[in-house]
PyMOL commands that place a pseudoatom at each C-alpha (Angstrom):
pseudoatom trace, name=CA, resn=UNK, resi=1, chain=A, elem=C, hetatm=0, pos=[74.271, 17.858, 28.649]
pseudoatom trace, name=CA, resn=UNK, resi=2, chain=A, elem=C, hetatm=0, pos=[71.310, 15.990, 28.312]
pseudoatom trace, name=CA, resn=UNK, resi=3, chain=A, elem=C, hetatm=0, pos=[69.953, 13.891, 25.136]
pseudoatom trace, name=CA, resn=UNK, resi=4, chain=A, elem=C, hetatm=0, pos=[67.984, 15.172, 22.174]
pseudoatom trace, name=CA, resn=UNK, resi=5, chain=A, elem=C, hetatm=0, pos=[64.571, 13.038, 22.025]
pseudoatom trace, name=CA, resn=UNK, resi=6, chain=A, elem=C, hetatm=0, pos=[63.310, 11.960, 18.844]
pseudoatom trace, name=CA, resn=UNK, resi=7, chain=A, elem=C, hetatm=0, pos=[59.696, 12.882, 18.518]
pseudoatom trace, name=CA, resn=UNK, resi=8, chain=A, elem=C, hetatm=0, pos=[57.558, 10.487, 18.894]
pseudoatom trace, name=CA, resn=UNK, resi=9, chain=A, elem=C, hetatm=0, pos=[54.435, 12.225, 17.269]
pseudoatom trace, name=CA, resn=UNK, resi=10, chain=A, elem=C, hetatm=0, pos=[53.706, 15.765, 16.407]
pseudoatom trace, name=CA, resn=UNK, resi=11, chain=A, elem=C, hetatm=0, pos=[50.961, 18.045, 17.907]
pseudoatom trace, name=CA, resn=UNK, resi=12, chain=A, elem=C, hetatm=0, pos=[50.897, 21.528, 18.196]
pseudoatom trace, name=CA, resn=UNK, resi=13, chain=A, elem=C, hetatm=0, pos=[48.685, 22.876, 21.075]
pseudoatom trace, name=CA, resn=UNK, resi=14, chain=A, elem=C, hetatm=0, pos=[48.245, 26.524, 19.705]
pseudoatom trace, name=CA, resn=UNK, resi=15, chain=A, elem=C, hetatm=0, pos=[48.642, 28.132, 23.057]
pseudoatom trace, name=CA, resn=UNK, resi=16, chain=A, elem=C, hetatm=0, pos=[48.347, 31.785, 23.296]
pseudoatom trace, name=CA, resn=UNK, resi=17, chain=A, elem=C, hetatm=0, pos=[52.181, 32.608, 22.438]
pseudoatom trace, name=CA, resn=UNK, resi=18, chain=A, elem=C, hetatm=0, pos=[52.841, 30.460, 19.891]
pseudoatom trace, name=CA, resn=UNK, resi=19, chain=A, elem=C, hetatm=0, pos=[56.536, 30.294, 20.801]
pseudoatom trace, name=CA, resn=UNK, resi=20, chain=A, elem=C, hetatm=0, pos=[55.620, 27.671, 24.147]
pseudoatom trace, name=CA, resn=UNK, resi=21, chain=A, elem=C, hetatm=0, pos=[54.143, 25.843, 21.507]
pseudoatom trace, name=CA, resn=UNK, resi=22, chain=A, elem=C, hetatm=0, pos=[56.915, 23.692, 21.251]
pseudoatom trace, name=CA, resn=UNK, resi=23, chain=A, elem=C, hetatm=0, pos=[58.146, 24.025, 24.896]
pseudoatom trace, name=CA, resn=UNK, resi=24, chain=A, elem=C, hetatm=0, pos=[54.604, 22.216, 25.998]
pseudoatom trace, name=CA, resn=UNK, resi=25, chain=A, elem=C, hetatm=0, pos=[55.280, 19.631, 23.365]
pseudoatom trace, name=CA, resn=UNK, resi=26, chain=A, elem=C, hetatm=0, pos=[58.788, 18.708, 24.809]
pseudoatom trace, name=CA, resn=UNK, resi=27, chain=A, elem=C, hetatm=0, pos=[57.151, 19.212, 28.322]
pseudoatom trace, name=CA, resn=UNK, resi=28, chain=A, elem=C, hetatm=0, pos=[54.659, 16.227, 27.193]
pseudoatom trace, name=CA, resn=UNK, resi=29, chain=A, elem=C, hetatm=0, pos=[56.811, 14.159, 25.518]
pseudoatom trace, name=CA, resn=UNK, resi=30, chain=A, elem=C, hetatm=0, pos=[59.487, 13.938, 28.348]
pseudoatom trace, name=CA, resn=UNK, resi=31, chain=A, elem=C, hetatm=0, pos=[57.237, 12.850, 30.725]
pseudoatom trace, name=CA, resn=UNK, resi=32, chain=A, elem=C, hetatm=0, pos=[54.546, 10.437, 28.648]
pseudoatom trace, name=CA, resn=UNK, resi=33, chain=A, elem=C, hetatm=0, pos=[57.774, 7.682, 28.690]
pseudoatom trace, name=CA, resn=UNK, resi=34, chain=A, elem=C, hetatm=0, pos=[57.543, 7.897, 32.427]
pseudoatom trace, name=CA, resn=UNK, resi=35, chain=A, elem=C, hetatm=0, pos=[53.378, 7.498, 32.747]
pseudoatom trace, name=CA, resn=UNK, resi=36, chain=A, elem=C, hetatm=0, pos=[53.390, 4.702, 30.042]
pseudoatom trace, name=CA, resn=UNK, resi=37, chain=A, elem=C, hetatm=0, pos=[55.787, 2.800, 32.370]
pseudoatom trace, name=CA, resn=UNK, resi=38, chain=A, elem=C, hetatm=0, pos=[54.324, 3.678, 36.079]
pseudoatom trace, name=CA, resn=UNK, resi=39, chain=A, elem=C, hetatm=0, pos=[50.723, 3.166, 34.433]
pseudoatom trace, name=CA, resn=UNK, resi=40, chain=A, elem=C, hetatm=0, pos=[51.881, -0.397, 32.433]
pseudoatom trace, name=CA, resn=UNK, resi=41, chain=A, elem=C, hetatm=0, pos=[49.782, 1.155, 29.575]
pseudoatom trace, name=CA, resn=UNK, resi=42, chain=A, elem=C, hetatm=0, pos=[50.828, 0.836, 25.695]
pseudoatom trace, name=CA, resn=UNK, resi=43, chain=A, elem=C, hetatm=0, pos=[50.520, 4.488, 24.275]
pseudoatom trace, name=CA, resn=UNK, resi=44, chain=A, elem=C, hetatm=0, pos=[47.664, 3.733, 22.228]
pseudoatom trace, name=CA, resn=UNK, resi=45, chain=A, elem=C, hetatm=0, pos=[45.854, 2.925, 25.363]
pseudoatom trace, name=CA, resn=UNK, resi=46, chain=A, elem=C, hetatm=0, pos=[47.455, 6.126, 26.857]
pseudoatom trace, name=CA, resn=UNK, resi=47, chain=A, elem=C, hetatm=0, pos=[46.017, 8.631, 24.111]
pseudoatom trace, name=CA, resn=UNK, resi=48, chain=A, elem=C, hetatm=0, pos=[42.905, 6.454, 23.846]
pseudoatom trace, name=CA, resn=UNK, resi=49, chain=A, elem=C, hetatm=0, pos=[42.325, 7.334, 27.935]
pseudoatom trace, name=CA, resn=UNK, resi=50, chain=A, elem=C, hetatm=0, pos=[43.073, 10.704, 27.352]
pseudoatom trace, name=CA, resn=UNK, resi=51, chain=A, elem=C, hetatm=0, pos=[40.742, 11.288, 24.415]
pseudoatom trace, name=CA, resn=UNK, resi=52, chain=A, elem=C, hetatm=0, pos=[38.311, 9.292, 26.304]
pseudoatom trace, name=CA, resn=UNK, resi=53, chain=A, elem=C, hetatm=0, pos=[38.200, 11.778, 29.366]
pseudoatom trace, name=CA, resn=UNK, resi=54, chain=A, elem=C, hetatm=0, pos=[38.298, 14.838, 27.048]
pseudoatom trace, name=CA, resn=UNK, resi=55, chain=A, elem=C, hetatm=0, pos=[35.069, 13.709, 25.881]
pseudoatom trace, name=CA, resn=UNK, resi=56, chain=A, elem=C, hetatm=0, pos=[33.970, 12.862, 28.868]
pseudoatom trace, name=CA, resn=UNK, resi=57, chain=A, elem=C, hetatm=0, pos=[34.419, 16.604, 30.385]
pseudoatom trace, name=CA, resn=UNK, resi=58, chain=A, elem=C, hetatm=0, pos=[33.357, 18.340, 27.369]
pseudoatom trace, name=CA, resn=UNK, resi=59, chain=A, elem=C, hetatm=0, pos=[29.945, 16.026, 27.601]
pseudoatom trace, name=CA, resn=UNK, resi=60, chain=A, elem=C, hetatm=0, pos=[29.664, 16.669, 31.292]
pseudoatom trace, name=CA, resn=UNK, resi=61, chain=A, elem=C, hetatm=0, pos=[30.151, 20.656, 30.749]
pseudoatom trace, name=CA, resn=UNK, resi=62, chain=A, elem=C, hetatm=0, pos=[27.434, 20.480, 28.106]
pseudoatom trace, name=CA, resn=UNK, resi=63, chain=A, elem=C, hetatm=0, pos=[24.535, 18.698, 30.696]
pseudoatom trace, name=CA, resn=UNK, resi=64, chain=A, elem=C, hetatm=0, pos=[25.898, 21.444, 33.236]
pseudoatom trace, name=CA, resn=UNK, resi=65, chain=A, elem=C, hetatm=0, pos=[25.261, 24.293, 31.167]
pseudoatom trace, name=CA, resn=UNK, resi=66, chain=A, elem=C, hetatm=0, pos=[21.882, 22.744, 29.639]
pseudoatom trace, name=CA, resn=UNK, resi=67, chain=A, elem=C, hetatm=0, pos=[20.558, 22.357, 33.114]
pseudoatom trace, name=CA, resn=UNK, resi=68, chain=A, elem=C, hetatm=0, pos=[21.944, 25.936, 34.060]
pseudoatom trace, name=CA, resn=UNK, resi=69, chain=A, elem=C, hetatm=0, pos=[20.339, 27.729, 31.708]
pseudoatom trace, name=CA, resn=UNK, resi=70, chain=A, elem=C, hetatm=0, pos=[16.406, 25.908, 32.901]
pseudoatom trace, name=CA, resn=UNK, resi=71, chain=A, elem=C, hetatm=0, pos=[17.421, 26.597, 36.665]
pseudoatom trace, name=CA, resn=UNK, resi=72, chain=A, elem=C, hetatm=0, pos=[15.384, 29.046, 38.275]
pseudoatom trace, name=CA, resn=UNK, resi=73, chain=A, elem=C, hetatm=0, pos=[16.693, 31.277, 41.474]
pseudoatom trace, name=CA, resn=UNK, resi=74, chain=A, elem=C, hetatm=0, pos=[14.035, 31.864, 43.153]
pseudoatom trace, name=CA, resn=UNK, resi=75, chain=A, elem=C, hetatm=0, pos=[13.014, 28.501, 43.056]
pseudoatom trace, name=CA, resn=UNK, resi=76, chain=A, elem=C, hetatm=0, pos=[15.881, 27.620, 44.770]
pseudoatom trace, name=CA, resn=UNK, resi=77, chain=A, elem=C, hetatm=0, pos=[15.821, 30.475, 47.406]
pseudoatom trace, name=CA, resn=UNK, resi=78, chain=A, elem=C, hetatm=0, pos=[11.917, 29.064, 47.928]
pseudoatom trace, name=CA, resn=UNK, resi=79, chain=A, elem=C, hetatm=0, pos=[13.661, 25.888, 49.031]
pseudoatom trace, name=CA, resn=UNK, resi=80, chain=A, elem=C, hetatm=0, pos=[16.632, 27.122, 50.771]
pseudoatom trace, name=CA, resn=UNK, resi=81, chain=A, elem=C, hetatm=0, pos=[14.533, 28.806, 53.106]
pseudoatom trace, name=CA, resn=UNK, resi=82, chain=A, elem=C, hetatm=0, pos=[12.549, 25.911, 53.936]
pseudoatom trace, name=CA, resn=UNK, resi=83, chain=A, elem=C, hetatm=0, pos=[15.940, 24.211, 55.434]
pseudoatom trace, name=CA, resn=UNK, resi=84, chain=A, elem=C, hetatm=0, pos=[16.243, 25.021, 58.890]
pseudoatom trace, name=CA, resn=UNK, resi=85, chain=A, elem=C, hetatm=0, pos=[19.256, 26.762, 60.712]
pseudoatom trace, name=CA, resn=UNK, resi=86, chain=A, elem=C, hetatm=0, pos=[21.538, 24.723, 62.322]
pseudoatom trace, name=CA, resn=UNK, resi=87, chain=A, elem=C, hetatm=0, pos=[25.154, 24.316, 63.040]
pseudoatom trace, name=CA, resn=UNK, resi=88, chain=A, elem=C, hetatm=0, pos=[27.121, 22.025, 60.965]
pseudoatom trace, name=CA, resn=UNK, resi=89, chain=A, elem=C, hetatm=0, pos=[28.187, 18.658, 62.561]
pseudoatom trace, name=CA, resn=UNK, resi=90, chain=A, elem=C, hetatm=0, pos=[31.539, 18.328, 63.725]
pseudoatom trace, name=CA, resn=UNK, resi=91, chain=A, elem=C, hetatm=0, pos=[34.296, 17.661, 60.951]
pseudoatom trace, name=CA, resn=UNK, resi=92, chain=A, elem=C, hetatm=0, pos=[32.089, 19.654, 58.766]
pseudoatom trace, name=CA, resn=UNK, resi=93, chain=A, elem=C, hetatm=0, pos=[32.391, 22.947, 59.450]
for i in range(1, 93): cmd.bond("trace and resi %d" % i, "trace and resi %d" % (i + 1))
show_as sticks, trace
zoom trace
């Protein structure tokens, strides 16, 4: 049988079925010992990362959807048929 880990921290990801709530968690913690040490990264520079790139997404999804929302179809069409047919180079197809 294996080991019971002490938890390290406490989170609770409120998935939809609350009861792989703590399933997740274990899922996490079990393999955050094993990143820390391939990476060579303390695990305040682990969470720090990881906050970091959340932030990063959420900001990048935000200009996305700004820009989305000004684009204009037809606009685009205008310019799509401008390009002229051809067949895609080799490797690209």
């Amino acid at each position: 049988m294996g080991e019971r880990p002490a938890p390290y921290f406490l989170w609770r990801p409120c998935l939809p079925d609350a009861k792989d709530d703590m399933v997740l968690e274990l899922a996490v913690a079990a393999q955050v010992p094993r990143i820390l040490s391939f990476d060579g990264v303390s695990v305040d520079q682990f969470v720090m990362s990881a906050v970091t790139e959340k932030i990063s997404a959420l900001t990048a999804e935000t200009y996305l959807r700004t820009h989305a929302a000004r684009a204009d179809p037809e606009a685009f069409r205008a310019i799509l048929d401008k390009v002229p047919p051809r067949a895609p180079v080799v490797g690209d197809e």
